[in-house]
Residue frames relative to the residue before (quaternion, step in Angstrom):
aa qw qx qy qz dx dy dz
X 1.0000 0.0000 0.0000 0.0000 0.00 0.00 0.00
X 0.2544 -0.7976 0.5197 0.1703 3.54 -0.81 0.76
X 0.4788 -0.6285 0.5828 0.1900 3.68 -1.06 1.40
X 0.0857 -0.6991 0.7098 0.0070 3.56 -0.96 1.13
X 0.4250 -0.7273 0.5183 0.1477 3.15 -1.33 0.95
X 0.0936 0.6560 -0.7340 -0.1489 4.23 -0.55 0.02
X 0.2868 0.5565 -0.7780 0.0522 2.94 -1.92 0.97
X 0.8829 -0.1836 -0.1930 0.3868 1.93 -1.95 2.20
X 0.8122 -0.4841 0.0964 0.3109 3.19 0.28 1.86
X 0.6529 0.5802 -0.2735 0.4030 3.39 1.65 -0.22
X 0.1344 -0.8345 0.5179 0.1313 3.84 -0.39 0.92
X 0.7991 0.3057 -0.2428 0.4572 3.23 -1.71 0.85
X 0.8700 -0.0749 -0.1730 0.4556 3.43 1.34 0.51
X 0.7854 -0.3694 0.1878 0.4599 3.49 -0.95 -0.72
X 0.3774 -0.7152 0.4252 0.4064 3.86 -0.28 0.21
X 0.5506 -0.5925 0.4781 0.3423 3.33 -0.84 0.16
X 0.6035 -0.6400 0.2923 0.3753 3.52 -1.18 1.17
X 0.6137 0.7047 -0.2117 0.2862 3.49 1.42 -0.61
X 0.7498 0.1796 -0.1042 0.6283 2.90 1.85 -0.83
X 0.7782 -0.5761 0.1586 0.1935 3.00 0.96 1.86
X 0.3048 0.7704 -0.3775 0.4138 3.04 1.93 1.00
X 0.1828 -0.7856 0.5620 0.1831 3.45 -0.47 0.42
X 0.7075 -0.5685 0.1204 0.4023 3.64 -1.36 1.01
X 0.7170 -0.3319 0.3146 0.5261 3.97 -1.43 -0.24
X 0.7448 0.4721 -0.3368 0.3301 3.16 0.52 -1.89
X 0.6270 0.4564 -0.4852 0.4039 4.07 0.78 -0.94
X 0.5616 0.5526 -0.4208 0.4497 4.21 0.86 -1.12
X 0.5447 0.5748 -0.3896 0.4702 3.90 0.67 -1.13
X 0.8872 0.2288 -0.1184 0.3827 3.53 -0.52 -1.43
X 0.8540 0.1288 -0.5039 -0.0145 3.36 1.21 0.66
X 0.0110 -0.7676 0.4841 -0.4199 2.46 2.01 1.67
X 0.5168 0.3803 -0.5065 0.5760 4.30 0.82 -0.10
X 0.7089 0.5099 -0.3698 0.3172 3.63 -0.20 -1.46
X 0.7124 0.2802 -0.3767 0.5217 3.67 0.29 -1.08
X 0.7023 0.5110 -0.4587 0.1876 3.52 -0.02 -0.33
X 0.5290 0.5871 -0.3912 0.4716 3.04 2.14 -0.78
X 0.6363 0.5860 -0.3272 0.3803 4.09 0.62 -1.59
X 0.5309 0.4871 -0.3294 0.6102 4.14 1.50 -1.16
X 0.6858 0.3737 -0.3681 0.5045 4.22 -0.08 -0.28
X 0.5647 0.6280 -0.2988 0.4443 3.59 1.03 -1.21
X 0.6982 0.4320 -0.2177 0.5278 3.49 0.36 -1.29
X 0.4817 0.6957 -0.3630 0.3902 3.61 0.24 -1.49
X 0.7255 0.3482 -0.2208 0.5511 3.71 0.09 -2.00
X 0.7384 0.5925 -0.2840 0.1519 3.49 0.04 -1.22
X 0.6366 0.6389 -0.1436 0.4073 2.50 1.98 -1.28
X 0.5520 0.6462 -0.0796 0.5209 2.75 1.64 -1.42
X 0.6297 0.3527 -0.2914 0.6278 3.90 0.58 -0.90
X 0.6823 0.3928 -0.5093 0.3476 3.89 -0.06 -0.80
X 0.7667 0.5158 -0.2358 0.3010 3.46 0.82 -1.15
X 0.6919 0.2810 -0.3642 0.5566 3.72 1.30 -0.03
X 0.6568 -0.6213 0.3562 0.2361 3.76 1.09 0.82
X 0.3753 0.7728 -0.4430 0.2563 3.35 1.43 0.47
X 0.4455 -0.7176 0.4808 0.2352 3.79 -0.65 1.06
X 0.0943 -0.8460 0.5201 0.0707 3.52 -0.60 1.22
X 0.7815 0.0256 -0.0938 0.6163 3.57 0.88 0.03
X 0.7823 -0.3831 0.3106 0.3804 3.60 -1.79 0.67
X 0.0763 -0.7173 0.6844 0.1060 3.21 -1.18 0.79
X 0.4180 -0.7470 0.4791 0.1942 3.75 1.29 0.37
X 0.3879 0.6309 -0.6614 0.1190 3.18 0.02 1.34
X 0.7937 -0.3108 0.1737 0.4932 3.59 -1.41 0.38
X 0.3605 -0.7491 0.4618 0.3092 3.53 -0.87 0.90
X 0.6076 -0.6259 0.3989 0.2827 3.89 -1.45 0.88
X 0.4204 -0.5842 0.6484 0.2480 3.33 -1.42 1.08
X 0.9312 0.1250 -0.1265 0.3182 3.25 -0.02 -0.27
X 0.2709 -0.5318 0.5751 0.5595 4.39 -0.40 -0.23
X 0.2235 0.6846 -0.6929 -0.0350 3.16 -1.42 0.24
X 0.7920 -0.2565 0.3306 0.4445 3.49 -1.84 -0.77
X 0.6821 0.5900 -0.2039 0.3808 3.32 0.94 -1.49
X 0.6836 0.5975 -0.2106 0.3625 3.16 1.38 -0.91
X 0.7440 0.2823 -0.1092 0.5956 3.36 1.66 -1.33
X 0.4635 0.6379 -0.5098 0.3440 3.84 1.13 0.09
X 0.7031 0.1770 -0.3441 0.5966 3.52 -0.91 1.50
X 0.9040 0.1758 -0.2106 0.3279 3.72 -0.29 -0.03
X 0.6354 -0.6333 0.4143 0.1538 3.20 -1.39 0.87
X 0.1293 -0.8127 0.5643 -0.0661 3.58 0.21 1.79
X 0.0824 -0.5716 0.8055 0.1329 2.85 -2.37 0.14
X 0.3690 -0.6620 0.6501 -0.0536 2.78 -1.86 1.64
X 0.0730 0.7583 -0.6475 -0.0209 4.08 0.12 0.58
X 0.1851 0.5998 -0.7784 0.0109 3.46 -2.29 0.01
X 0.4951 -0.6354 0.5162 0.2910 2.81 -1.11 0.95
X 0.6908 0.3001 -0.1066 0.6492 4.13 1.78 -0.41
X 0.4626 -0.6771 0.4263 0.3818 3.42 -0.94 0.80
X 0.4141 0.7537 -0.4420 0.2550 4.17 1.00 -0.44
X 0.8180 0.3030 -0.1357 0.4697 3.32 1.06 -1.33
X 0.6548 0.4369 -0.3604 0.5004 3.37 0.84 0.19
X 0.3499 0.6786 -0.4442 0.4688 3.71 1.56 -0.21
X 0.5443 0.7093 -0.2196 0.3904 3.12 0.63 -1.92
X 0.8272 0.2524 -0.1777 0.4696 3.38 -0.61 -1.44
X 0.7469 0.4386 -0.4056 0.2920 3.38 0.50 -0.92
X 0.5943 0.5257 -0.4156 0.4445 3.49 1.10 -0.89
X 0.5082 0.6221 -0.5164 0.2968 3.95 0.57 -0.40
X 0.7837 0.4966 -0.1353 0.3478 3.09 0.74 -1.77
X 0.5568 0.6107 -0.3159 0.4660 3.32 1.70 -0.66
X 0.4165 0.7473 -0.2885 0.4299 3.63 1.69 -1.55
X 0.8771 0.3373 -0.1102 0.3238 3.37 0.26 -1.88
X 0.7041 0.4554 -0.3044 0.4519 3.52 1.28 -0.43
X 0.5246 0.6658 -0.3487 0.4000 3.07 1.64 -0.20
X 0.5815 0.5471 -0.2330 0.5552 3.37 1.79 -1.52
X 0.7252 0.4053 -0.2930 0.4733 4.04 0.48 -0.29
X 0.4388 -0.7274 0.4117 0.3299 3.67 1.61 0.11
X 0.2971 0.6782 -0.4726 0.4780 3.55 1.25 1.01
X 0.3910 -0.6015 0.6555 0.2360 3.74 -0.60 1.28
X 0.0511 -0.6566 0.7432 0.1181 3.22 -1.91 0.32
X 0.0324 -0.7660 0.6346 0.0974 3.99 -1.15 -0.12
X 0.3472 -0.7506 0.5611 0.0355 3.48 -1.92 0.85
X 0.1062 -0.7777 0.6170 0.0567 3.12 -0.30 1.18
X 0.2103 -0.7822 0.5843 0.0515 3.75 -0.75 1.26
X 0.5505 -0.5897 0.5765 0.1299 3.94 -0.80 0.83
X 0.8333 0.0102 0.2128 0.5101 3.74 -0.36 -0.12
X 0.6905 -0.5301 0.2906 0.3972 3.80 -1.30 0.42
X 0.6689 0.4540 -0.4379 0.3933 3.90 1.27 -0.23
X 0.0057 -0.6819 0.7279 0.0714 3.57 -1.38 -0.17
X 0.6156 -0.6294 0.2594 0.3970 3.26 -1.09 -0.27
X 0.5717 -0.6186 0.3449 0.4143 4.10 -0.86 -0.07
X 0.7345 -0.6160 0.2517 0.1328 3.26 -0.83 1.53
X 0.6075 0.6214 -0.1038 0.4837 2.90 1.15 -1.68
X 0.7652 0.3979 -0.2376 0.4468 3.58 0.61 -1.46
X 0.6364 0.6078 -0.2406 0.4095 3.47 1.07 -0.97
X 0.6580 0.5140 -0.2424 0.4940 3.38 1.17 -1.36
X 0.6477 0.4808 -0.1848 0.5615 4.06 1.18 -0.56
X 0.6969 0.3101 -0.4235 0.4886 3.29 0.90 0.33
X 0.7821 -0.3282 0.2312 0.4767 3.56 1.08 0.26
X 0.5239 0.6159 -0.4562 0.3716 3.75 0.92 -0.57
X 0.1454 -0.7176 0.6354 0.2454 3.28 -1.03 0.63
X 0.3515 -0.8133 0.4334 0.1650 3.86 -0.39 1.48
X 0.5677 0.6355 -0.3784 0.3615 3.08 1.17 -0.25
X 0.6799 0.3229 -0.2066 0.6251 3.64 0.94 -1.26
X 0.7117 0.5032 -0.3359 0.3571 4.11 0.62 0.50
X 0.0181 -0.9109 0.4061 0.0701 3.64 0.78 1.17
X 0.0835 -0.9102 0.4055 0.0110 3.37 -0.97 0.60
X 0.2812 -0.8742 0.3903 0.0652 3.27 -0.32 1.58
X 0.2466 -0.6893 0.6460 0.2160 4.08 -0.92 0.82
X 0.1824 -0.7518 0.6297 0.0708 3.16 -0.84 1.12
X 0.3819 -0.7368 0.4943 0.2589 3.74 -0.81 0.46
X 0.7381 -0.0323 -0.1314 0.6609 3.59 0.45 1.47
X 0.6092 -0.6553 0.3743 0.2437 2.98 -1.66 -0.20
X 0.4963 0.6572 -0.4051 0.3971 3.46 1.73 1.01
X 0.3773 0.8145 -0.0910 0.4313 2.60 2.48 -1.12
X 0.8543 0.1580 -0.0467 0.4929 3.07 0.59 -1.27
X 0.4992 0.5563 -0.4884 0.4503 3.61 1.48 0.45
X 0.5908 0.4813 -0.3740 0.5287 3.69 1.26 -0.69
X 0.7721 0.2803 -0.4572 0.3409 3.80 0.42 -0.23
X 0.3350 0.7008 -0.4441 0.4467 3.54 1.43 0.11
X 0.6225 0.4983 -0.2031 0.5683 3.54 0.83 -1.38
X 0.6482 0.5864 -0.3249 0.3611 3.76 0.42 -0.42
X 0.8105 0.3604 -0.1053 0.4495 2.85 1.06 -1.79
X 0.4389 0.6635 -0.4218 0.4349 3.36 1.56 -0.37
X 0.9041 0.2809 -0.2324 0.2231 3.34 0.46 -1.42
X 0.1879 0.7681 -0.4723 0.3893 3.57 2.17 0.48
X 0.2833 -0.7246 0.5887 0.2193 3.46 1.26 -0.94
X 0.6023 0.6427 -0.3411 0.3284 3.81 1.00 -0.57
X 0.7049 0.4138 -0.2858 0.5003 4.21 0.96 -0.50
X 0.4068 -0.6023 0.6431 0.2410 2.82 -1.83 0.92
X 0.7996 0.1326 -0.0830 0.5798 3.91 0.34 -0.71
X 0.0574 0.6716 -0.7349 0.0749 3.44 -0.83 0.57
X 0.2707 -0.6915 0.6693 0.0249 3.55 -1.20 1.98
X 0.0558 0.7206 -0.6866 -0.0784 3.67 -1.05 0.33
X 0.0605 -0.7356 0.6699 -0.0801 3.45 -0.48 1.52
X 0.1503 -0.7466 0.6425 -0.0855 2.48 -0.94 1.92
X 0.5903 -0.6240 0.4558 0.2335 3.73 0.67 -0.17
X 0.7529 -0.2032 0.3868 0.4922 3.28 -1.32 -1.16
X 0.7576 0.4753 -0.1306 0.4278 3.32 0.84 -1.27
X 0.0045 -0.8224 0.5488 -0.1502 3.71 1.45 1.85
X 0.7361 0.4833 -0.4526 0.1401 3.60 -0.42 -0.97
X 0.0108 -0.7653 0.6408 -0.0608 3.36 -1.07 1.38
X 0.7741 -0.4946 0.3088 0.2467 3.48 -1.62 0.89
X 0.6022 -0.3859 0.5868 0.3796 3.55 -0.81 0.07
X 0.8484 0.2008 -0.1550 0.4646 3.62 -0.23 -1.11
X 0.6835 0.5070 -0.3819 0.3606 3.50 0.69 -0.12
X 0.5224 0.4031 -0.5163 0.5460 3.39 1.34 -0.19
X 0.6734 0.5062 -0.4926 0.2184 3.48 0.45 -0.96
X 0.7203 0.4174 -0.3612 0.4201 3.91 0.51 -0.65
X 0.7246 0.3565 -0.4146 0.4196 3.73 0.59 -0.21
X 0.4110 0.6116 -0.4195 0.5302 3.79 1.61 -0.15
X 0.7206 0.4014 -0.2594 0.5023 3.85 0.80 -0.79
X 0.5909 0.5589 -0.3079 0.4936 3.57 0.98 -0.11
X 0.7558 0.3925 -0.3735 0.3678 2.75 0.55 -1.29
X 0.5653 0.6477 -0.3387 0.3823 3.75 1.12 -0.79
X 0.4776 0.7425 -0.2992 0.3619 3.39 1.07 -1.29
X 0.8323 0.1023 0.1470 0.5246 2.91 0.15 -1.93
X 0.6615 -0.6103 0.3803 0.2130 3.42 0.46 1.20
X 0.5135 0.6202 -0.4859 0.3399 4.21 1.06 0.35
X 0.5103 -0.5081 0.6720 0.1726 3.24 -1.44 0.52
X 0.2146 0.7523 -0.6088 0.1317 4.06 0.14 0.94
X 0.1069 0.7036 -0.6789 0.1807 4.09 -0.12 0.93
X 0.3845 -0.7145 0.5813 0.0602 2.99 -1.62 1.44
X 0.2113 -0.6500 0.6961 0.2197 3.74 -0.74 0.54
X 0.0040 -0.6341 0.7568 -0.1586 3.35 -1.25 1.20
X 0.1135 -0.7491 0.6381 0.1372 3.32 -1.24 1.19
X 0.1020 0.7318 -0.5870 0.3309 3.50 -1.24 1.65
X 0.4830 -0.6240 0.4760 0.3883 3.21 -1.20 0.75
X 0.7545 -0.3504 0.2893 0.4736 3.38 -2.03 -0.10
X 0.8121 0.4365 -0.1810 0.3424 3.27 0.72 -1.95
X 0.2541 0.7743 -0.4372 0.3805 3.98 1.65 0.46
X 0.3518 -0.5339 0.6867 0.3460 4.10 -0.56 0.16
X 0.7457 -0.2777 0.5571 0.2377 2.40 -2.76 0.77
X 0.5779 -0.3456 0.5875 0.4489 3.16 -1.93 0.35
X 0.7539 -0.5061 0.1808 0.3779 3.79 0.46 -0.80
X 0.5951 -0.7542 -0.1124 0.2539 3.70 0.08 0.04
X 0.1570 0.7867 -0.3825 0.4583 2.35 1.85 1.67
X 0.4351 0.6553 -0.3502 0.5085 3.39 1.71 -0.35
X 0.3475 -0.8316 0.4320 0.0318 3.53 -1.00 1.79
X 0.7024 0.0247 0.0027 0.7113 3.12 1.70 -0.64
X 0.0244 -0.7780 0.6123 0.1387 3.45 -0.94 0.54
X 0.0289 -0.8287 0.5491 0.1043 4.03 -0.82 0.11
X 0.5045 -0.5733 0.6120 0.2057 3.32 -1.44 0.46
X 0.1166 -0.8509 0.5045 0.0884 3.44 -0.96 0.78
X 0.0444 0.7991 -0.5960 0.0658 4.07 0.18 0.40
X 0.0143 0.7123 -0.7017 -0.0034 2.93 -2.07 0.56
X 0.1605 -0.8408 0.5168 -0.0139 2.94 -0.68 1.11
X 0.4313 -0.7583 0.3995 0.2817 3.90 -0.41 1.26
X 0.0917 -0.8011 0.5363 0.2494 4.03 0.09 0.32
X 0.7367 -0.1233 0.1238 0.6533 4.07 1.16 -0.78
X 0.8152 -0.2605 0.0148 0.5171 3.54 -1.70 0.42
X 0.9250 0.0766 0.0114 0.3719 3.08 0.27 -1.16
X 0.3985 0.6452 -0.4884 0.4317 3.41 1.53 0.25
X 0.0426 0.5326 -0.8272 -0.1740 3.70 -2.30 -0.13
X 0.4909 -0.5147 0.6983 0.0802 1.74 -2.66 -0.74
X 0.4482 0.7763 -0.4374 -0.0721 3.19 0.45 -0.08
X 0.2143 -0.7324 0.6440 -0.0531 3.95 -1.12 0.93
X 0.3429 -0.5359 0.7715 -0.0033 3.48 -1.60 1.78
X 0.3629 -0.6532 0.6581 -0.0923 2.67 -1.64 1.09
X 0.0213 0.7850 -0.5641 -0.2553 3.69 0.07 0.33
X 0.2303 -0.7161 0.6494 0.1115 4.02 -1.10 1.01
X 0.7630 0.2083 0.0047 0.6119 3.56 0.82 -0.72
X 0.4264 0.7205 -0.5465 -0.0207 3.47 -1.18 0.38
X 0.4625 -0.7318 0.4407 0.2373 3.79 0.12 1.07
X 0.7715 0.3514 -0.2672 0.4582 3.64 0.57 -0.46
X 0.8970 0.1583 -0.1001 0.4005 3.52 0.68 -0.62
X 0.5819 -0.5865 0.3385 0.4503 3.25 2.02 0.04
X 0.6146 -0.6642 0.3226 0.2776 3.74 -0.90 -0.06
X 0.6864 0.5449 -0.2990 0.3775 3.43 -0.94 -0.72
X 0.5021 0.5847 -0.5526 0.3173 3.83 0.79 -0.02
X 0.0905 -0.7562 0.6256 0.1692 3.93 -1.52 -0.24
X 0.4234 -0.7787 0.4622 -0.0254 3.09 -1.31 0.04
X 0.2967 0.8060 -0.4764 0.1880 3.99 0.79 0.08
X 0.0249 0.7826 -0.6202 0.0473 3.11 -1.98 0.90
X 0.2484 -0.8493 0.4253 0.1902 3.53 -0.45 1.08
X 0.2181 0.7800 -0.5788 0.0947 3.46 -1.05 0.65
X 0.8414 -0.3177 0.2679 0.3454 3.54 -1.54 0.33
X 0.1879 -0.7000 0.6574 0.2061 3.75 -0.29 0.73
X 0.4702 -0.6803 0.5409 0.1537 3.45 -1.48 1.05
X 0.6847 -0.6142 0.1313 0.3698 3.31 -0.85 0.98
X 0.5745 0.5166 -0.3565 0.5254 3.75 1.13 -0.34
X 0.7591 0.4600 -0.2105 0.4096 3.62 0.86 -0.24
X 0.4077 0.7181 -0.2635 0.4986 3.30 2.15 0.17
């Protein structure tokens, strides 16, 4: 809807100085302003009403990454390699699987990850479907699908390189994800100093791995962002590198 200005009784432009009109350029900028404060509101309205969390509420910081940690809110998973963000994600998949909670993968483009490795760390591939989306709108609408089945505990959306999402699209799958109680956290592959997907994003982490012997890691989340408890927390856990990672 467009915002029309009246000054001093005169439409579609500037009043004359005579009848106490004041110049185009002041009518101009603030026919911008309200239109900017009317968009302004809009979002707000729009964030108050699907309950998205806009700033730290500082609760106690987590011993551990877990389910509990990312169930309701709309995460980011970064690595500058896909190894260390694999990692975290398969944990979280691990645990909802171990509570008999379905989980699902939504894959960006024609890669994803390799069965074999995934299926040796515990994943049980059967009960863990996984969808190739053709780009990264592709697979935000099927994200949006599975969100609203209401039926997953963890739903991954690996988006890759290819991270940059709308304003309103985090906002409706950020509201979903809350709704219905899922744990939905993109993997995006980027350096540290790279932006958020954007700042509707509830938690964001750093993934790393670090090789300790043939077959031993490390891998450790970083928290860069976290609306509820602030930053700077981490996370690491050693275990058996799978055979492609040897």
């Amino acid at each position: 809807m467009r915002a029309k200005i009246f000054a001093g009784g005169f439409r579609g432009g500037c009043a004359p100085a005579a009848f106490g009109g004041g110049s185009c350029g002041d009518d101009t900028s603030k026919g911008i302003r309200l239109k900017s404060n009317l968009a302004s509101a809009n979002l707000s309205s729009l964030i108050a009403r699907l309950g998205i969390e806009q700033g730290p509420s500082r609760e106690p910081v987590p011993s551990e990454w877990n389910l509990d940690l990312l169930s309701g809110r709309f995460a980011e998973l970064s690595s500058e390699g896909e190894t260390a963000s694999l990692s975290a994600a398969v944990s979280i998949i691990l645990e909802a699987q171990s509570r008999g909670e379905p989980a699902a993968w939504v894959a960006s483009g024609s890669s994803t990850f390799f069965p074999p490795d995934v299926a040796a760390s515990g994943v049980d591939l059967d009960s863990l479907p996984v969808i190739r989306a053709a780009g990264r709108s592709s697979a935000a609408r099927a994200a949006d699908w599975l969100l609203r089945s209401g039926a997953f505990a963890v739903i991954v959306l690996d988006l890759g390189a290819d991270s940059e999402m709308q304003i309103p699209v985090q906002a409706r799958l950020a509201g979903l994800a809350k709704k219905h109680r899922t744990a939905l956290f993109c993997m995006t592959k980027k350096r540290r100093d790279a932006g958020s997907i954007g700042s509707l994003v509830s938690i964001r982490a750093e993934a790393r791995v670090e090789k300790l012997g043939f077959d031993r890691f490390r891998w450790e989340v970083r928290v860069l962002k976290d609306k509820r408890r602030g930053p700077g927390w981490s996370y690491d856990e050693e275990g058996r590198g799978v055979e492609g990672l040897c």
